[in-house]
C-alpha positions as CSV (number, residue, x, y, z in Angstrom):
1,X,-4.6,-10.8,8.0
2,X,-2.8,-13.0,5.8
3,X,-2.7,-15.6,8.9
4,X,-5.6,-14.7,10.3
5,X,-8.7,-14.8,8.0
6,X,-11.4,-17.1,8.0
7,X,-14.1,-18.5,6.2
8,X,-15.0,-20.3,2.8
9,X,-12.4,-17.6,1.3
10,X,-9.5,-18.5,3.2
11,X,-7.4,-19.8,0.3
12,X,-8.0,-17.2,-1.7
13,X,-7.8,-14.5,0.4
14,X,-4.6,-16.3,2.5
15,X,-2.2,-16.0,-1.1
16,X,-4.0,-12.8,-2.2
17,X,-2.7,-11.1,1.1
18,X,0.5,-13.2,1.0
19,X,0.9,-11.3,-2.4
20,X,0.0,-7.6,-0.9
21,X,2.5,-8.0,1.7
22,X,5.2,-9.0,-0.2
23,X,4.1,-6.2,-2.8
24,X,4.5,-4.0,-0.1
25,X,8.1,-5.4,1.4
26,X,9.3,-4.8,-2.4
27,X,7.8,-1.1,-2.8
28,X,9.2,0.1,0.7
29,X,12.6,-1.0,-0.3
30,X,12.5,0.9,-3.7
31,X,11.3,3.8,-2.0
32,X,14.0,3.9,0.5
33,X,16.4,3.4,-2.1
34,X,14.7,6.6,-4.2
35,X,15.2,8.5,-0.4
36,X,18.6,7.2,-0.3
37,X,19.4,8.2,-4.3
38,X,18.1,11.6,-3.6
39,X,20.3,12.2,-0.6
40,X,17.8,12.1,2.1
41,X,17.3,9.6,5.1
42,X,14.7,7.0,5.0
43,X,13.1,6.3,8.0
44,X,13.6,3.1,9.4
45,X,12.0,2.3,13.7
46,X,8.4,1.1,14.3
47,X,8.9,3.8,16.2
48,X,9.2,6.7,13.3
49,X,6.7,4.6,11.1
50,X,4.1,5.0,13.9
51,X,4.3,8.7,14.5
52,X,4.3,9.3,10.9
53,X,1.4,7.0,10.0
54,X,-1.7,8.0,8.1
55,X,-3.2,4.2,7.5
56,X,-5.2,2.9,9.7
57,X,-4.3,-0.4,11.4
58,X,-6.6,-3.5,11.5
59,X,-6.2,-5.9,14.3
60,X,-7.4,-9.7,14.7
61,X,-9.9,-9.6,11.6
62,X,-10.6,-12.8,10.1
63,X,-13.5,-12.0,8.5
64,X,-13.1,-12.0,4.2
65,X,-15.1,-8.7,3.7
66,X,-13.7,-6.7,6.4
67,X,-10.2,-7.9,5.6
68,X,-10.7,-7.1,1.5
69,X,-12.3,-3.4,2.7
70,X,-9.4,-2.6,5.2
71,X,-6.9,-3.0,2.3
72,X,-9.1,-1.3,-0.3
73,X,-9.3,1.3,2.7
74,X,-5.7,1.3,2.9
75,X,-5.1,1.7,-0.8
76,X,-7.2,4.5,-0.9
77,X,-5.3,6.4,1.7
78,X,-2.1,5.5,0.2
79,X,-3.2,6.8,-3.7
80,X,-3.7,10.1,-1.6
81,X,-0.3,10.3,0.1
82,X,1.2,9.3,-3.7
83,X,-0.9,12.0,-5.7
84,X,0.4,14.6,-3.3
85,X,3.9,13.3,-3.6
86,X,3.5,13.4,-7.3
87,X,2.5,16.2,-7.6
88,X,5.7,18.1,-5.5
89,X,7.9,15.5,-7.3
90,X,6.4,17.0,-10.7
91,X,7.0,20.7,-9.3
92,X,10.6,20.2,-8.5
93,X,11.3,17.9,-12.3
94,X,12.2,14.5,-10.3
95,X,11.3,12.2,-12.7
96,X,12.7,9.0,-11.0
97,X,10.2,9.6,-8.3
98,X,7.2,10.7,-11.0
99,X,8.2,7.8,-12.4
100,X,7.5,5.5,-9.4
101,X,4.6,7.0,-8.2
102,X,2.6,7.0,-11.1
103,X,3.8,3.3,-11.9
104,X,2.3,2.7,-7.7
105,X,-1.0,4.5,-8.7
106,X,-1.8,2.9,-11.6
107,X,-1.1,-0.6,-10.0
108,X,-3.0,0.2,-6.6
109,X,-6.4,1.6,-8.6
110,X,-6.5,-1.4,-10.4
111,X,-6.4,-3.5,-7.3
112,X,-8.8,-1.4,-5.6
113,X,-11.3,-1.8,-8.8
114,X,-10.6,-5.6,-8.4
115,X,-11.4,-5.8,-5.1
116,X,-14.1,-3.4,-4.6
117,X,-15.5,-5.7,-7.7
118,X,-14.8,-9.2,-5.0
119,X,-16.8,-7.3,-2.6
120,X,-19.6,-6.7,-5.1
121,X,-19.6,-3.1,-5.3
């Protein structure tokens, strides 16, 4: 979307997603690293990502409120995937990954409160 928007928010919206998917390039490493640290095998085709994904995908939007509520969609999908990781990481007292997932949660439900707040809701 970061390419793609439209509108009279374009240069907002262009360096807020610019921001969420460099974010996201930073978070995927650590987590890979976290896979890597706890002796398991991140995974790393299109093709793997796409059979495991959960997200939905948005293609060709350019319009500012469906872009903002496909990444506050996407947020909200992702807070589930990290509670339920939390929650087995707190079981089996791996506090690295407790460690990043709550620091990921708290981060993405204050960007979901900011932008549901840019959408007006």
């Amino acid at each position: 979307m970061h390419w793609n928007i439209k509108g009279k928010n374009f240069f907002e919206l262009h360096v807020k997603f610019e921001e969420f998917y460099t974010d996201s390039q930073v978070k995927i490493d650590e987590i890979a690293e976290r896979i890597l640290t706890l002796q398991g095998k991140p995974l790393h085709t299109f093709t793997d990502y796409l059979a495991n994904a959960t997200v939905a995908v948005g293609k060709n939007i350019s319009n500012d409120v469906e872009g903002v509520e496909l990444v506050v969609n996407s947020l909200s999908e992702l807070l589930k995937i990290e509670r339920s990781i939390l929650n087995i990481s707190d079981e089996s007292n791996d506090e690295g990954t407790n460690s990043m997932m709550s620091d990921f949660i708290a981060e993405q439900e204050k960007t979901i409160w900011m932008l549901n707040s840019w959408l007006g809701k």
